[in-house]
Kinemage of the C-alpha trace (Angstrom):
@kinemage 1
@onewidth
@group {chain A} dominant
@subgroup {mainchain}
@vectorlist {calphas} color= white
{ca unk a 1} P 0.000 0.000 0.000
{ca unk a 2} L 1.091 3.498 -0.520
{ca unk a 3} L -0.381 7.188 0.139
{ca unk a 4} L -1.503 8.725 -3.008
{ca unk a 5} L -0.932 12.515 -2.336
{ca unk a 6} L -1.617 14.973 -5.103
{ca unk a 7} L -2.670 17.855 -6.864
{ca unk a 8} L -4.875 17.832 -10.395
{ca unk a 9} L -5.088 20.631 -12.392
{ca unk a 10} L -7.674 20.969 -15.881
{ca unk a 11} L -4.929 22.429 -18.544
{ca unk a 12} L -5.047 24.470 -21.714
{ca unk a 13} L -3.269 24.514 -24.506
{ca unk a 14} L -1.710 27.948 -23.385
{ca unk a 15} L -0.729 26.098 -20.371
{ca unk a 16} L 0.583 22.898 -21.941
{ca unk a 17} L 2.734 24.708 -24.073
{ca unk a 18} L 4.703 26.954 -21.349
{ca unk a 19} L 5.104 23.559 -19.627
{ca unk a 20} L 8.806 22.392 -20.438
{ca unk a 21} L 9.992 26.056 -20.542
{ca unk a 22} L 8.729 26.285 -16.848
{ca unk a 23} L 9.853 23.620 -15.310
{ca unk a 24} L 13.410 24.101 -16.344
{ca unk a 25} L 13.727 26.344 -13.805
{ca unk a 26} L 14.213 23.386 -11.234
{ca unk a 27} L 16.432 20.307 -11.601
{ca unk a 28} L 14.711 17.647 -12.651
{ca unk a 29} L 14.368 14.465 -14.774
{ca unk a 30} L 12.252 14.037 -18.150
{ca unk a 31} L 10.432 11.204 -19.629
{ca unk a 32} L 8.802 11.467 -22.916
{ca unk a 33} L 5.236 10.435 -23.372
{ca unk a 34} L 4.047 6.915 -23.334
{ca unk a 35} L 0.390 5.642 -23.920
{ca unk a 36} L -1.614 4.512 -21.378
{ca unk a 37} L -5.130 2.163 -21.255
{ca unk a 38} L -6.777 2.396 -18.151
{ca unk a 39} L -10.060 0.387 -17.519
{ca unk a 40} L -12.167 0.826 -14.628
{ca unk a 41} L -14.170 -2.032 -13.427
{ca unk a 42} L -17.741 -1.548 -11.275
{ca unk a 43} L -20.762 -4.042 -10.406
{ca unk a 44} L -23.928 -3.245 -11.953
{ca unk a 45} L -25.107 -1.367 -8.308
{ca unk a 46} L -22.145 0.584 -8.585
{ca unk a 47} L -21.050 -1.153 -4.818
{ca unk a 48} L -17.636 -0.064 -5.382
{ca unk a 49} L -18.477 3.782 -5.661
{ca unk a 50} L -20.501 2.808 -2.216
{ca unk a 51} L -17.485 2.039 -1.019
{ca unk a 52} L -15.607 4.954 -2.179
{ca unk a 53} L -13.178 2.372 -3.918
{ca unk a 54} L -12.068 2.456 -7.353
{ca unk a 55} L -10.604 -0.766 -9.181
{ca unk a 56} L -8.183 -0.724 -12.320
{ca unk a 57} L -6.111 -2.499 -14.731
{ca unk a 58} L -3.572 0.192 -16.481
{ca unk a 59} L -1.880 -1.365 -19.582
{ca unk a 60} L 1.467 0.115 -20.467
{ca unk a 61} L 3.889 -1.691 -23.473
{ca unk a 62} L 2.218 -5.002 -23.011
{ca unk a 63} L 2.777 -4.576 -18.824
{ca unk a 64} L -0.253 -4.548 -16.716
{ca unk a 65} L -0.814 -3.380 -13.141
{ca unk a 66} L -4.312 -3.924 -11.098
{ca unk a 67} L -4.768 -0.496 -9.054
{ca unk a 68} L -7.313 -0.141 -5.885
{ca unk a 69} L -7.553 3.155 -4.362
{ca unk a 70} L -9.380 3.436 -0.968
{ca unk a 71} L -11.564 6.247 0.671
{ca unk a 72} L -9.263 8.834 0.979
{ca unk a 73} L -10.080 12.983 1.789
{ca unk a 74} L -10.081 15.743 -0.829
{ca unk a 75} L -9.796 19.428 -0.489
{ca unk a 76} L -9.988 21.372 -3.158
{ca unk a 77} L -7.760 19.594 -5.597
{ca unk a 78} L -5.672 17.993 -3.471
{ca unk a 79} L -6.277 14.003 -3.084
{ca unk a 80} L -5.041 11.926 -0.857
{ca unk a 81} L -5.717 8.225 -0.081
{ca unk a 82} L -4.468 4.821 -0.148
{ca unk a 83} L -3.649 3.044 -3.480
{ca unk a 84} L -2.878 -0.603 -3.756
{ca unk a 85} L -0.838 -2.046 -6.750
{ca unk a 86} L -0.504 -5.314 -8.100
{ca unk a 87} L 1.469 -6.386 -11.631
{ca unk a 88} L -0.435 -8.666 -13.359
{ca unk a 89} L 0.482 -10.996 -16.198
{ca unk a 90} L -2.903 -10.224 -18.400
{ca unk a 91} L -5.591 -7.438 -18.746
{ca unk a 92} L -7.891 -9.656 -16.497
{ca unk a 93} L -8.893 -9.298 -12.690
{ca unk a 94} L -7.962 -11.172 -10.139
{ca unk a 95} L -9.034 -9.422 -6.695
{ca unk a 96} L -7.921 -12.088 -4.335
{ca unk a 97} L -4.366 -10.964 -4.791
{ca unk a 98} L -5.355 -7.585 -3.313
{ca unk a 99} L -4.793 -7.483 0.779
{ca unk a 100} L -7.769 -8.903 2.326
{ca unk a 101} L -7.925 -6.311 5.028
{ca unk a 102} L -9.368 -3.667 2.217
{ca unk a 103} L -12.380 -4.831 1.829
{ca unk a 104} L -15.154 -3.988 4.624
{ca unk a 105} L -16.031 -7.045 7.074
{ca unk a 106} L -17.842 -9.489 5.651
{ca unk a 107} L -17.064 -9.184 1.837
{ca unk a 108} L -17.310 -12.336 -0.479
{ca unk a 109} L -14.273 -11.490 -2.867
{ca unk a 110} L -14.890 -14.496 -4.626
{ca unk a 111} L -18.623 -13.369 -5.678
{ca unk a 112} L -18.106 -9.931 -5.650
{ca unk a 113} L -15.335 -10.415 -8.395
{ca unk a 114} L -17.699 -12.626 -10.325
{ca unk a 115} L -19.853 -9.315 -10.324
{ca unk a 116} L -17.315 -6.870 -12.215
{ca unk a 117} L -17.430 -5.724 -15.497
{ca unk a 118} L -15.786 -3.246 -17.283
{ca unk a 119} L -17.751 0.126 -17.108
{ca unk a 120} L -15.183 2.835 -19.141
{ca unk a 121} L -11.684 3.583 -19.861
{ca unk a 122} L -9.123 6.508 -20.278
{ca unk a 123} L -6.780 6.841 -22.898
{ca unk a 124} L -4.233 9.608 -23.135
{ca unk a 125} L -0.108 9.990 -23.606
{ca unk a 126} L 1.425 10.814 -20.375
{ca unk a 127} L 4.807 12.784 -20.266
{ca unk a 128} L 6.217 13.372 -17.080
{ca unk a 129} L 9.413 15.277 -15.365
{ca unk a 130} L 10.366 14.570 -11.896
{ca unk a 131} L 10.732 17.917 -10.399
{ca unk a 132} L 13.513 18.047 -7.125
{ca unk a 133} L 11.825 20.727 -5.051
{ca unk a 134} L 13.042 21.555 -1.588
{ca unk a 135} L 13.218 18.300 0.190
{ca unk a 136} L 10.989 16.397 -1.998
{ca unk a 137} L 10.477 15.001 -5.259
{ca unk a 138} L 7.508 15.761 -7.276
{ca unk a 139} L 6.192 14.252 -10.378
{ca unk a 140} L 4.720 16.490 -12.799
{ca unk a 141} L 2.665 14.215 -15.557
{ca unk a 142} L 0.716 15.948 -18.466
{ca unk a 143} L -2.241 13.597 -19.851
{ca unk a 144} L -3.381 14.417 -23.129
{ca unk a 145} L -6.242 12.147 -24.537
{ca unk a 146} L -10.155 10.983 -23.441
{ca unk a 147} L -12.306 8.963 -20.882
{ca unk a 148} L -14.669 7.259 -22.461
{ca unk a 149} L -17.857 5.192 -21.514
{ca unk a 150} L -19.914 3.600 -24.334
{ca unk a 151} L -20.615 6.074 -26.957
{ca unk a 152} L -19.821 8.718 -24.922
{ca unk a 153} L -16.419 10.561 -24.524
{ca unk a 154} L -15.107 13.779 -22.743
{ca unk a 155} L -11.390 15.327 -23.185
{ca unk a 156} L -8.233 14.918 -20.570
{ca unk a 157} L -6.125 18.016 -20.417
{ca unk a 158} L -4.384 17.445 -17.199
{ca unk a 159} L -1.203 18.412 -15.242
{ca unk a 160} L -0.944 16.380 -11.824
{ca unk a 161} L 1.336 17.256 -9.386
{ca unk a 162} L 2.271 13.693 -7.203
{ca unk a 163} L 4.263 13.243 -4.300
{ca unk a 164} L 6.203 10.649 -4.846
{ca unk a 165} L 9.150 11.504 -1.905
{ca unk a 166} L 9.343 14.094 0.891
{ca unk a 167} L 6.990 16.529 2.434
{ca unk a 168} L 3.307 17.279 1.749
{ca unk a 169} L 4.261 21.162 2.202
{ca unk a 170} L 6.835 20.997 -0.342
{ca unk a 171} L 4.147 20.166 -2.895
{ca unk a 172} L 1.791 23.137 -1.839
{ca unk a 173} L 4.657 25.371 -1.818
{ca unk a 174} L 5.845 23.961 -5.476
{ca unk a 175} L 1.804 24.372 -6.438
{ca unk a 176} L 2.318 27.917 -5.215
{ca unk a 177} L 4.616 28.665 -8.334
{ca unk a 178} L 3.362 26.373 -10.824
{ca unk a 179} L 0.014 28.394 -10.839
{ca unk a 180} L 1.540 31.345 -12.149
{ca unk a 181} L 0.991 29.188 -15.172
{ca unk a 182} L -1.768 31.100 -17.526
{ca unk a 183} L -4.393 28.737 -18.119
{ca unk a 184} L -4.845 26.413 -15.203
{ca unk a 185} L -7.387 25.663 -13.107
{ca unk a 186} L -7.897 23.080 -9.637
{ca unk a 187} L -9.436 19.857 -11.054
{ca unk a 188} L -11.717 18.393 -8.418
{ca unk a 189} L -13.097 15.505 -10.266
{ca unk a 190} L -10.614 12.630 -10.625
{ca unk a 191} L -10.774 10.762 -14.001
{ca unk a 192} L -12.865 8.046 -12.553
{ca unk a 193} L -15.657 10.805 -11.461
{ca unk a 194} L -15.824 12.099 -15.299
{ca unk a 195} L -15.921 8.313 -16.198
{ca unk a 196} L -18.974 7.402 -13.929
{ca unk a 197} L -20.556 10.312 -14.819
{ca unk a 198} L -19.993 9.252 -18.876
{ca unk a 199} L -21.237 6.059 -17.871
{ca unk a 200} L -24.517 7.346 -16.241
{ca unk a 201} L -25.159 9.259 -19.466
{ca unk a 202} L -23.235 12.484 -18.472
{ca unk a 203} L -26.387 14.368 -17.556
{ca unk a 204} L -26.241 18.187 -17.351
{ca unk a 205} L -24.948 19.286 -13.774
{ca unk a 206} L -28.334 21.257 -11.732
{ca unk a 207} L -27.277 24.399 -9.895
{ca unk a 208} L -27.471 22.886 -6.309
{ca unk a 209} L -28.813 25.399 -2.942
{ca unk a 210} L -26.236 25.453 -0.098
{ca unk a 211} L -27.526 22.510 2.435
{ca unk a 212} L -27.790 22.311 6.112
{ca unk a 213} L -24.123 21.594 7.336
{ca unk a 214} L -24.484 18.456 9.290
{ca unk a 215} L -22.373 17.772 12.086
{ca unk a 216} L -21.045 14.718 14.957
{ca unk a 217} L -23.765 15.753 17.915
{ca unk a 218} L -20.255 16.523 20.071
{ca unk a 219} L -18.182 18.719 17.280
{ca unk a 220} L -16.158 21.492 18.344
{ca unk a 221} L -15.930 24.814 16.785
{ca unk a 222} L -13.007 23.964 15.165
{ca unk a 223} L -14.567 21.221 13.240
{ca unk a 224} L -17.214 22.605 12.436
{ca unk a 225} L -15.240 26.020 11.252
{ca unk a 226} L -13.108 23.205 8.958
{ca unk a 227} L -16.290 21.999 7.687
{ca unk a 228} L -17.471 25.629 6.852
{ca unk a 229} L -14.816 26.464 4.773
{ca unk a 230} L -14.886 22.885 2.946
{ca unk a 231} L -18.021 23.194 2.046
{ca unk a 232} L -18.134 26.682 1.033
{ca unk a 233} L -15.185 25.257 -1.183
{ca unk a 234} L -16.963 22.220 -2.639
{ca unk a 235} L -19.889 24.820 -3.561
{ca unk a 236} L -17.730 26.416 -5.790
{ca unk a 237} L -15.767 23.825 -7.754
{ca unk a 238} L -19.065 22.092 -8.348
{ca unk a 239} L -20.326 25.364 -9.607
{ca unk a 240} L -17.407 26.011 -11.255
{ca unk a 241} L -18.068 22.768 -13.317
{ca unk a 242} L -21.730 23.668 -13.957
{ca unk a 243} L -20.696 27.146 -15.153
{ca unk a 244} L -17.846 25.884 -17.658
{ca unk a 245} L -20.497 23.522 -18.763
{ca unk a 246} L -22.758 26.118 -19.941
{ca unk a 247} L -25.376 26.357 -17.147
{ca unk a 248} L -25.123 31.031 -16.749
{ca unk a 249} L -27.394 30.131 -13.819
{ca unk a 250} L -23.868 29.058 -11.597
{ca unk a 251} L -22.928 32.094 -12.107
{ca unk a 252} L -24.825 33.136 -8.694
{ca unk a 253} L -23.918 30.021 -7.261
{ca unk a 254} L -20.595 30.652 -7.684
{ca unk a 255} L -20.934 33.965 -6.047
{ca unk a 256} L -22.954 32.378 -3.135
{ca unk a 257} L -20.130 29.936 -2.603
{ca unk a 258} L -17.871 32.678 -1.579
{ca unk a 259} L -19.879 33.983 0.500
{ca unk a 260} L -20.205 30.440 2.698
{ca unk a 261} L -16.086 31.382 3.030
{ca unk a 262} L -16.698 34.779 3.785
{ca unk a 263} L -19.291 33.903 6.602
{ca unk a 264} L -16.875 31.620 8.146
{ca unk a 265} L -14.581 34.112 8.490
{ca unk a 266} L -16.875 36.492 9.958
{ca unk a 267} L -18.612 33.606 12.211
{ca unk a 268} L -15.227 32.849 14.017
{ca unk a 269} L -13.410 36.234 13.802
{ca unk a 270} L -13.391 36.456 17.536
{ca unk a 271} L -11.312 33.259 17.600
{ca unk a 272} L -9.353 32.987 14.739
{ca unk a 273} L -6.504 35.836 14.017
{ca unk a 274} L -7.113 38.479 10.622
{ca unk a 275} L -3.422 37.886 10.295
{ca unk a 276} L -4.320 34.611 9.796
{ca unk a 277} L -6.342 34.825 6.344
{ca unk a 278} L -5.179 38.683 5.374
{ca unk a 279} L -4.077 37.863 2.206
{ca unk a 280} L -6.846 35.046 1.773
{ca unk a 281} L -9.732 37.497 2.258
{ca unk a 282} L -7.759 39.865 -0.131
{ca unk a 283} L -7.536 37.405 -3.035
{ca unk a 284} L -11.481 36.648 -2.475
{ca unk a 285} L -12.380 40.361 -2.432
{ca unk a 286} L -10.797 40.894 -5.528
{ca unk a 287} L -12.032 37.769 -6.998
{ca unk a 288} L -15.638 38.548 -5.787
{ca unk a 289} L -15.460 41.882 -7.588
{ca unk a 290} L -14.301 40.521 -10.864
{ca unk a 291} L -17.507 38.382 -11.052
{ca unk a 292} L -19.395 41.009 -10.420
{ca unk a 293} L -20.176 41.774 -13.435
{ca unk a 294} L -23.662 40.327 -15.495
{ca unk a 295} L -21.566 38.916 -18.442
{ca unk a 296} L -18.798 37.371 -17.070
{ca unk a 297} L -17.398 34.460 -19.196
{ca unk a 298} L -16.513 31.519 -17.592
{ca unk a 299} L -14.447 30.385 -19.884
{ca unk a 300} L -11.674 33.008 -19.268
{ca unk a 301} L -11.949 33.466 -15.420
{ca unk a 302} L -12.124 30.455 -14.319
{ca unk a 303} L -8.442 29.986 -15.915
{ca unk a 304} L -6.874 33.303 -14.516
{ca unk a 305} L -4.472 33.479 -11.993
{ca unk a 306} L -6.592 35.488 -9.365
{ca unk a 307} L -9.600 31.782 -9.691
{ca unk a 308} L -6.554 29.371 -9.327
{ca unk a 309} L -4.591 30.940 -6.696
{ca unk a 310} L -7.090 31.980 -4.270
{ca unk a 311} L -8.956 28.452 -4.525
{ca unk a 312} L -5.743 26.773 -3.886
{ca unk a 313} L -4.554 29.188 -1.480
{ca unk a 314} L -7.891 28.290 0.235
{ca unk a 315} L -6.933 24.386 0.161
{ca unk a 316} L -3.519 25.247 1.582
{ca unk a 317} L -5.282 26.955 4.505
{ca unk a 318} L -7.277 24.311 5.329
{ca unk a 319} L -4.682 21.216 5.009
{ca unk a 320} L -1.976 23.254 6.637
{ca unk a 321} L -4.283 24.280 9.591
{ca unk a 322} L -2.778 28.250 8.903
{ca unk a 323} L -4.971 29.701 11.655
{ca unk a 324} L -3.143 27.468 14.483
{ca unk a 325} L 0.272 29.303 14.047
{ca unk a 326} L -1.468 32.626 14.864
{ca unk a 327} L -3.937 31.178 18.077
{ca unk a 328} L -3.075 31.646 21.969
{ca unk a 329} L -4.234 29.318 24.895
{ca unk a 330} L -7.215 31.199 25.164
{ca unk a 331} L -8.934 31.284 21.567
{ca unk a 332} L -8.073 27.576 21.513
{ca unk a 333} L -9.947 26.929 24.247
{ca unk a 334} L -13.244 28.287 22.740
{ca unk a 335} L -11.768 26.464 19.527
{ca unk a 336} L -12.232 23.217 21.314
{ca unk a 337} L -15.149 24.076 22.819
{ca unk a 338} L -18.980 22.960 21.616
{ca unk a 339} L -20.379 24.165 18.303
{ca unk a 340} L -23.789 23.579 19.175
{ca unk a 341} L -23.554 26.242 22.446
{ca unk a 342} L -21.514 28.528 19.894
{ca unk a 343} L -24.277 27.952 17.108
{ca unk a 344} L -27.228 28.895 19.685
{ca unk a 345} L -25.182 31.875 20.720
{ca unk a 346} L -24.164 33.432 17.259
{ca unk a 347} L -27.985 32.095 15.963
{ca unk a 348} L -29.475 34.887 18.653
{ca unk a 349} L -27.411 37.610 17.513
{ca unk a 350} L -27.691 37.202 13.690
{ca unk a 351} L -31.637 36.812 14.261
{ca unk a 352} L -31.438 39.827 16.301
{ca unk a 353} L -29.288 41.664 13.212
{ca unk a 354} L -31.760 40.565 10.473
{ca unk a 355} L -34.869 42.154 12.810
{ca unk a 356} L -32.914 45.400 13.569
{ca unk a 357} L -32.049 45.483 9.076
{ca unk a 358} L -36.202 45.886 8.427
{ca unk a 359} L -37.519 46.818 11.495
{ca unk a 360} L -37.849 50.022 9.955
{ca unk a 361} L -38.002 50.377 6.269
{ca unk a 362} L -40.668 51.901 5.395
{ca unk a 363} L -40.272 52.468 1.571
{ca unk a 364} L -39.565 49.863 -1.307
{ca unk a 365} L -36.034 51.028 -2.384
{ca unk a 366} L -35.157 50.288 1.260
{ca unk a 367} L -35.951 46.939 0.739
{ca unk a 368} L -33.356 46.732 -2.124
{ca unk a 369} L -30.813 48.247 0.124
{ca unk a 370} L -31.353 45.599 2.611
{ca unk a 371} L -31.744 42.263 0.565
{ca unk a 372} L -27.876 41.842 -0.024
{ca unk a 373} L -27.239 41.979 3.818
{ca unk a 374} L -29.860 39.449 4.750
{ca unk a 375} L -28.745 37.194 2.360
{ca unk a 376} L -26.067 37.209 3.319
{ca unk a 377} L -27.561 36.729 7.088
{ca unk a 378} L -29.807 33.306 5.629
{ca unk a 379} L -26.271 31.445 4.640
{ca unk a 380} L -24.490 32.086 7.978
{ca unk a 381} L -27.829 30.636 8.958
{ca unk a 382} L -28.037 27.832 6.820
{ca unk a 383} L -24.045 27.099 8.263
{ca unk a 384} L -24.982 27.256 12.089
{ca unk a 385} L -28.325 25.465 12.020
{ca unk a 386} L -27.461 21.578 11.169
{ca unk a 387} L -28.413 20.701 14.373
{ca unk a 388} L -31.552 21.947 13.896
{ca unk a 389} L -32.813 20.031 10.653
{ca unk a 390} L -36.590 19.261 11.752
{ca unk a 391} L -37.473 22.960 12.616
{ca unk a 392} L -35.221 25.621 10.411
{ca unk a 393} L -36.798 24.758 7.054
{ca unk a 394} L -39.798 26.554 7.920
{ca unk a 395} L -38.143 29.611 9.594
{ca unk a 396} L -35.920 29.825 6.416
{ca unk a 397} L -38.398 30.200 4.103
{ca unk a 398} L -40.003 32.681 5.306
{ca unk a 399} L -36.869 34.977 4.564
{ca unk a 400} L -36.830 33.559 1.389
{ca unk a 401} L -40.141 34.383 0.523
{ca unk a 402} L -39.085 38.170 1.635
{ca unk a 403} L -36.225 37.916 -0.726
{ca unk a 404} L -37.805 36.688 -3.850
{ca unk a 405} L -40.558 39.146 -3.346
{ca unk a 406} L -38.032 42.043 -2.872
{ca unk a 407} L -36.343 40.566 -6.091
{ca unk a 408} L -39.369 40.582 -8.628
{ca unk a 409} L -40.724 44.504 -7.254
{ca unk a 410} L -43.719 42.506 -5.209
{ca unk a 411} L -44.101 45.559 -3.389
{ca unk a 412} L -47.585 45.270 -2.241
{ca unk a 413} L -46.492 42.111 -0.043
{ca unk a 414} L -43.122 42.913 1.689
{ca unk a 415} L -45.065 44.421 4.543
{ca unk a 416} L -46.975 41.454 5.089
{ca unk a 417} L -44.162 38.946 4.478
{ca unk a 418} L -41.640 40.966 6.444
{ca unk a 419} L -44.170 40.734 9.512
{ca unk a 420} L -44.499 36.954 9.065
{ca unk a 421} L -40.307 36.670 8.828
{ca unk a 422} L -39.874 38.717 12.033
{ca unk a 423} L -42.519 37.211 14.250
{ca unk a 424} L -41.316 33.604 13.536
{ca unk a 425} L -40.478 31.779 17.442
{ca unk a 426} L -36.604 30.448 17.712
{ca unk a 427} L -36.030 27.381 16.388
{ca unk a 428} L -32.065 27.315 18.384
{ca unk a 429} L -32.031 27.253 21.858
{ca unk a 430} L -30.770 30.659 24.689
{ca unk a 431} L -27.305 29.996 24.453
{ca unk a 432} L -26.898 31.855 27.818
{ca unk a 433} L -29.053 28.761 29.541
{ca unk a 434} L -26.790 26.025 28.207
């Protein structure tokens, strides 16, 4: 078994091209592109995806080599989990030489290899360099080709950055530089993910709402700030996907995924340093402005610099733990502390802030003023109230309704409907009594 640790990047040719010229700048060692075959085997319930496994032969000059990977973690685009390798005489399965310990408790390898079938394949050239980098060694492999499933086929432009000796900062701090590259961007689908998704028909992506973050009954603040910032990040490379795809609607989503990052930040201010994130926030006001715009083409922002950079200098924050080198006894106490007593606490006072925004407007155009704050007020909601699933649908949609109405000029009902959002009972509990 070995740790998998790496970075994937979606290339262009602008990108592809600078490649050799930019990676000169480092010792390292070059090997020109072979062909690889990959096939990806699945049971017709998709158990292994269940599993979060993924099974493969790779065929390379008449060699093959059976590949497992394991449930691993993945933030932003860096992956890491186990991998398990096997040479194999022949383009055929044979699961039992795998370690028996993979599989969960239970597992009938005999019958659940009887129930795999091929379900797509990759084929591109690979060229790699093996970059020496500070302490470490880092292989840099270009794929150039197509996953395909059945009739259906998408194109690889790829650059991944793997580990293959040293230190996991080395190969952040490498990715630091190699994103000055023009035309990258942070691939968080793995080739297998575009290949199930082929295989399922490669349906269009929907633009999906920001869900209830659900949390362990006994998380701490940390975890659940960790979990904030995740999935504010997840949010936005999905809807980054959905946008480049052609869906304008992600556009918003997009914008609301930043957001989630920038309510984390203001959630746990009083805990977490400013020096901490400085130039973080920075990058994401700048990057917030630049999509402010109503024609703003996908295509060329989500390839800049500015899109790249701040969403992987968002992964770094989280993997490294950044905020730890800049917090004292005290603010780690409360770090450590419960969410759920922090949740009913900061719950009471953003209530109290979206009552005190229209409490008194009294014309329409104040309403427009307002909306952009209170939005902004429903996702720091929608991040603190997991604990509450049963009762905060109801109390949410009541500030919805507001929203939309304010929205589409429904003037003759934001009275009513901003009576009907303000005299809505708590659904947390008094912090204070806990």
């Amino acid at each position: 078994m070995t740790i998998e640790i790496e970075l994937k990047f979606i290339a262009t040719p602008q990108a592809i091209a600078q490649l050799p010229a930019f990676l000169a700048a480092w010792p390292h060692q070059h090997a020109p592109a072979i062909a690889l075959t990959n096939i990806y085997f699945e049971t017709d319930d998709h158990q292994l995806r269940r599993w979060d496994m993924g099974l493969r032969i790779r065929g390379v000059e008449q060699k093959y080599e059976m590949t497992l990977k394991g449930k691993g973690d993945s933030i932003g685009g860096l992956h890491q989990r186990a991998e398990y390798n096997v040479d194999i005489a022949s383009p055929e399965l044979d699961i039992a030489r795998l370690p028996a310990e993979i599989w969960p408790q239970g597992t009938d390898v005999a019958a659940l290899q009887a129930r795999l079938q091929p379900l797509f394949s990759t084929h591109f050239q690979r060229e790699r360099w093996v970059v020496t980098y500070g302490n470490s060694e880092i292989e840099v492999a270009l794929d150039q080709g197509n996953v395909k499933a059945g009739e259906l086929s998408e194109a690889l432009h790829e650059i991944e950055l793997e580990l293959k000796q040293g230190e996991r900062d080395d190969l952040l701090q490498f990715a630091t530089e190699f994103v000055q590259l023009a035309g990258l961007r942070l691939g968080s689908l793995s080739k297998a993910a575009r290949g199930y998704a082929l295989a399922q028909g490669n349906a269009p992506l929907p633009v999906k709402p920001v869900p209830l973050l659900q949390l362990a009954p006994k998380a701490t603040v940390e975890q659940a700030m960790v979990a904030i910032f995740q999935l504010g990040l997840k949010q936005w490379q999905y809807h980054e996907e959905v946008w480049l795809r052609g869906n304008a609607d992600a556009q918003h989503a997009v914008v609301e995924a930043l957001e989630i990052v920038r309510q984390g930040f203001s959630l746990f201010s009083a805990l977490i340093s400013r020096k901490a994130s400085s130039e973080l926030r920075q990058s994401l006001t700048e990057l917030e402005e630049a999509l402010a715009g109503e024609q703003v083409d996908a295509q060329e922002i989500c390839f800049t610099p500015l899109w790249v950079q701040t969403q992987l200098a968002l992964t770094r924050w989280l993997v490294t733990q950044r905020w730890q080198a800049f917090t004292d006894q005290k603010a780690q106490t409360k770090l450590n502390g419960s969410f759920k007593r922090f949740a009913d606490i900061m719950l009471g006072r953003i209530a109290a802030n979206m009552k005190e925004t229209i409490s008194h407007v009294r014309q329409p155009n104040e309403y427009h003023d307002k909306a952009p704050r209170l939005a902004r007020h429903l996702i720091a909601v929608t991040l603190l109230a997991g604990a509450y699933p049963s009762t905060v649908a109801a109390w949410q949609d009541n500030w919805r309704q507001l929203l939309l109405a304010i929205d589409e000029h429904q003037y003759n009902t934001l009275a009513w409907l901003s009576n009907q959002a303000l005299k809505q009972p708590a659904f947390w509990l008094n912090g204070s009594a806990r």
